[in-house]
C-alpha positions in Angstrom: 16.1 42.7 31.9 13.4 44.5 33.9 11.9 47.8 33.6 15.1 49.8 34.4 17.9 47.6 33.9 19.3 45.3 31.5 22.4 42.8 31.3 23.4 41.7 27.5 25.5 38.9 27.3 26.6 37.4 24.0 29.6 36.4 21.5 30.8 39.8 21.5 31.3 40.6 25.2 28.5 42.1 27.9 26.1 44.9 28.6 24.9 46.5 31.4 21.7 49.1 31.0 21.5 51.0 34.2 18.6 53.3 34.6 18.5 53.3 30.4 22.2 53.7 30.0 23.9 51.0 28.6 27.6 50.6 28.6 29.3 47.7 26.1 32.1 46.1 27.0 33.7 43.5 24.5 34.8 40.3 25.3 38.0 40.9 25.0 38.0 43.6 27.8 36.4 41.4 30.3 37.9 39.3 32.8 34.9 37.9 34.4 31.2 38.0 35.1 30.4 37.1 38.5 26.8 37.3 39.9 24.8 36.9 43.4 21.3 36.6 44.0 19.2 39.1 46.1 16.6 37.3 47.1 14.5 34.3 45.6 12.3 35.5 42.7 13.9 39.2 43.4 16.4 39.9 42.2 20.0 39.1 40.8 23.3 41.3 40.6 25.9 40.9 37.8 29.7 42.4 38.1 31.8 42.3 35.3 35.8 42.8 36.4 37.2 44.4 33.6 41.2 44.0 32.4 42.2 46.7 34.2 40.7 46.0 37.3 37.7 47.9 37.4 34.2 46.7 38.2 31.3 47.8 37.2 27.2 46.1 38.3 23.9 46.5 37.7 21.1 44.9 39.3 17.8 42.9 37.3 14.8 42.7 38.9 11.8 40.1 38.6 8.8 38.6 40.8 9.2 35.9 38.8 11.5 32.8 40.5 11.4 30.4 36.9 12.8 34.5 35.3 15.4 34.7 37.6 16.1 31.1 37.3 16.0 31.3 33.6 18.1 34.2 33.3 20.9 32.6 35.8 21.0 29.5 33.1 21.4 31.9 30.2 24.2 34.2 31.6 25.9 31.1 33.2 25.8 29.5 29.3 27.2 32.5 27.8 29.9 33.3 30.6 31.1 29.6 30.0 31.1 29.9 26.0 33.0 33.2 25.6 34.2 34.8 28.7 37.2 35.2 29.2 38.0 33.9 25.6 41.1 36.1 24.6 42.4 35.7 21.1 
């Protein structure tokens, strides 16, 4: 998360905060997370592809490379765990 925007990712599915406006979608809707980075240390961009084919991003922002490299890890781990996990 930066000062903006913010991308949630747990158990239960994935946020995205854009501008202070997040928007939930449940695990169950999503059929995958992809991301790309924007730079070293700048910045990284996170689509999540819905079920019915929509996509929806949001970009994180950091001058921080060991932030970015952290938060790549941690949305990789969850991605991996739970989504897509359909019951």
């Amino acid at each position: 998360m930066d000062h903006k925007n913010a991308v949630v990712a747990d158990g239960h599915g994935i946020s995205l905060g854009v501008n202070g406006s997040p928007v939930d979608f449940p695990r169950y809707a999503v059929a995958a997370v992809t991301h790309s980075e924007a730079g070293r240390g700048y910045g990284l961009t996170v689509a999540v592809l819905l079920t019915d084919g929509v996509t929806h991003t949001c970009r994180v922002t950091t001058r921080s490379e060991a932030e970015l490299d952290d938060w790549i890890d941690q949305l990789t781990l969850v991605v991996e765990q739970f989504i897509p996990l359909r019951p």
